[in-house]
Structures are given as C-alpha cells and as structure tokens.
C-alpha positions in Angstrom: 0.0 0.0 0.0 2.8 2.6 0.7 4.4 1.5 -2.4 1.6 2.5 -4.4 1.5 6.0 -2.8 4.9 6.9 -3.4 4.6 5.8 -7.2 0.9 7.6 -7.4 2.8 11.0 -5.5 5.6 11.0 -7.8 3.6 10.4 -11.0 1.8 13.3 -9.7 4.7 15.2 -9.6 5.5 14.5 -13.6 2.5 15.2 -14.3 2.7 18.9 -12.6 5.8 19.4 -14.3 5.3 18.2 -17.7 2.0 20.8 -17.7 4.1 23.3 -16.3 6.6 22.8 -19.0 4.1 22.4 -21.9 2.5 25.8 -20.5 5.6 27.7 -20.4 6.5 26.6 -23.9 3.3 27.6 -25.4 3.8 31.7 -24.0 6.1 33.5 -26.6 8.5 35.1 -24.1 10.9 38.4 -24.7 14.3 38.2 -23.9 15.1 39.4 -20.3 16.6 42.8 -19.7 14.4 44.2 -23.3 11.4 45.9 -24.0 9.6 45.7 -27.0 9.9 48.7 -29.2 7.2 50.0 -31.0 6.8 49.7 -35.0 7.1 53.0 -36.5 3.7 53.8 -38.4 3.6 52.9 -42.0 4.4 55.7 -43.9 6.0 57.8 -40.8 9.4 59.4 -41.8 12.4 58.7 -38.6 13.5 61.8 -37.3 16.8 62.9 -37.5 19.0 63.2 -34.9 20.1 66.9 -34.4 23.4 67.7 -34.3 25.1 69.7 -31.5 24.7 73.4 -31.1 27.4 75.6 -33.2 27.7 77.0 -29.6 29.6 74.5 -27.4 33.5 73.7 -27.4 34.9 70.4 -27.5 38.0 69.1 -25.4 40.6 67.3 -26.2 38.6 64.6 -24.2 35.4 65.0 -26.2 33.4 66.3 -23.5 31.3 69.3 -24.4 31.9 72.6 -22.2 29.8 76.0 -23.1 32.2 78.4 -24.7 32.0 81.4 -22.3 33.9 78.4 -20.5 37.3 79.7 -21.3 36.3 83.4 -19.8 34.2 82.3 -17.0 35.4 83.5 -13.5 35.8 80.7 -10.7 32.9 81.8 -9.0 30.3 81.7 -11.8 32.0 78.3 -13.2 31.3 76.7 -9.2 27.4 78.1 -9.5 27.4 76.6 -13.1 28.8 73.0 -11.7 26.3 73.1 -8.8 23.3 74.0 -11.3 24.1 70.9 -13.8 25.6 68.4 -11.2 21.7 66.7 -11.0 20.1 68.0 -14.0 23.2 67.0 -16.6 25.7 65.2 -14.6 27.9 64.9 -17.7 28.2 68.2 -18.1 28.7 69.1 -14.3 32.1 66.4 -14.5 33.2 68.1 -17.5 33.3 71.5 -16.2 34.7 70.2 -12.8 37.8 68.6 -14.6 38.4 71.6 -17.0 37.6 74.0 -13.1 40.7 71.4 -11.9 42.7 72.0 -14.7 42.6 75.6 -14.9 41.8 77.0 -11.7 44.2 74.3 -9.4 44.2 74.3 -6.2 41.9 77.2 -5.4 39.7 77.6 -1.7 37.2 76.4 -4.3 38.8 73.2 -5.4 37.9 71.0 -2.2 34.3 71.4 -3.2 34.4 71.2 -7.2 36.2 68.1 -6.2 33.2 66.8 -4.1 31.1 67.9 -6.7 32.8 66.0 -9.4 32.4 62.7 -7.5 28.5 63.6 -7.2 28.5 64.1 -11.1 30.2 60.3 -11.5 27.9 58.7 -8.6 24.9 60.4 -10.7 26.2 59.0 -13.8 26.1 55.7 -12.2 30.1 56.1 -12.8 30.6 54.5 -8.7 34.6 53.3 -9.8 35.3 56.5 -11.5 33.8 58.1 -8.3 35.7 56.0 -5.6 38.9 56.8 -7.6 38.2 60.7 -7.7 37.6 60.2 -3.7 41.4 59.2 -3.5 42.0 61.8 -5.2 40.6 64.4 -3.1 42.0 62.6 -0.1 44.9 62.8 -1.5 44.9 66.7 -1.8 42.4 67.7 0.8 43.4 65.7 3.5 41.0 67.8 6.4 38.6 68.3 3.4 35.2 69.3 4.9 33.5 67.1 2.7 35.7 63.8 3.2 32.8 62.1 5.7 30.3 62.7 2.8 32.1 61.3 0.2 33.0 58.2 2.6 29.5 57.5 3.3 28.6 57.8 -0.6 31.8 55.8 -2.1 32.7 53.6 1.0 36.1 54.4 0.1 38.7 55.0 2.7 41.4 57.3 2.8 44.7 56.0 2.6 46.1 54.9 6.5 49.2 57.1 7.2 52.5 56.0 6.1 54.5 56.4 9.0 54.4 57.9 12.6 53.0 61.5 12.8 55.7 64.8 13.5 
C-alpha cells in the first residue's frame, strides 16, 4: 500500500511538471533585460537626430563645455557646476575637470572636487567616483566634505605612512 503512494505522489509530480513545461513553452517570451519597441507607423518618416549646437566647445577629451567656459570666473564656473551636477551630470564632471585644470588648487577646489564625484555617482560612474575620492584625499586631507564622500563611495582614505611629527 505505501508502495503504491509513493509511485501515485511521484507520478503526480510529472504530471505537474510536464504541464508546467508544456504551458511555459506555449507563451512567446521576450528576452530578459528588453522591452519591446514599437513599429514605427507605415508611412511615418524617422527623425533625425540633431546635431550639436554651433555654440559649445569640445575638449581634447570630447566632453562638451559652453564656450564662455574659457572666460568664466571661478565663481560663476562653481554656481554653473552646482546647477548641472543633478540636471546634466555629464556636463557638471566636464566642467569640474576643465575648473581642476585651470583653476588648481583654489579655496574652491575641495568642493568642485566633491562635486565631481557627485557628477560620476549620478552617472552611475561609482569606480570613477571611488577613484576621484582618493583623489581628493589625496589633496584635501581635512577636506570638509571627506565624511560625505566616505558615506557615498565607502572608500577609505589612505592609512598614514609612518608615525606623525
């Protein structure tokens, strides 16, 4: 009598999965990860894509920077980087790089430098933004902004090298 339960419950069980498996092959599924696109209309021209505004200047890096860039005071190129840092992240790291390049070390460069690892964490850029944290503890080492960027990278400032003078 048990025998004839356990071969009934595992027959059972087949028979569950072979419907499950007939079921499943019968949906048409789309690949994981995609979502269907729509068909354009019949008859509907594509759009082209626009091409940049005559307006913008290129670096040597192929990022796009505003051309009143190259005159723009440190000040007004800080409000500009805090402005785009959510809205246009890209732009934001682009103009915090060129800020590093030409303005240096500057009382404003502990913050550009935050803000440039806010650009890369919004681009979804969290490597290029854990490496740009070494880099500001690397040349802001009391930064006021070092515990933020901790909690948002989870990367550590280097230990010191040798016994403090």
């Amino acid at each position: 009598m048990k025998r004839a339960i356990h071969i009934l419950f595992w027959l059972s069980v087949l028979a569950a999965l072979l419907v499950f498996l007939l079921r499943r092959a019968e949906k048409p599924q789309a690949p994981t990860g995609t979502h269907p696109q729509p068909s354009p209309a019949v008859g509907a021209a594509t759009a082209p894509v626009p091409a940049p505004p005559a307006s913008v200047v290129t670096t040597d890096a192929g990022s796009i920077l505003p051309p009143e860039f190259q005159t723009m005071s440190e000040t007004a190129l800080m409000g500009q980087i805090r402005d785009q840092v959510r809205t246009n992240p890209s732009l934001a790291v682009a103009l915090a790089r060129a800020g590093r390049q030409r303005f240096g070390d500057s009382p404003d460069s502990d913050e550009r430098d935050k803000l440039l690892v806010e650009g890369l964490i919004n681009l979804q850029k969290i490597g290029d933004a854990r490496v740009e944290t070494t880099y500001y503890y690397r040349h802001h080492p009391n930064g006021r902004w070092a515990n933020y960027l901790f909690a948002m990278t989870g990367a550590h400032p280097d230990p010191p090298s040798g016994p403090a003078k």
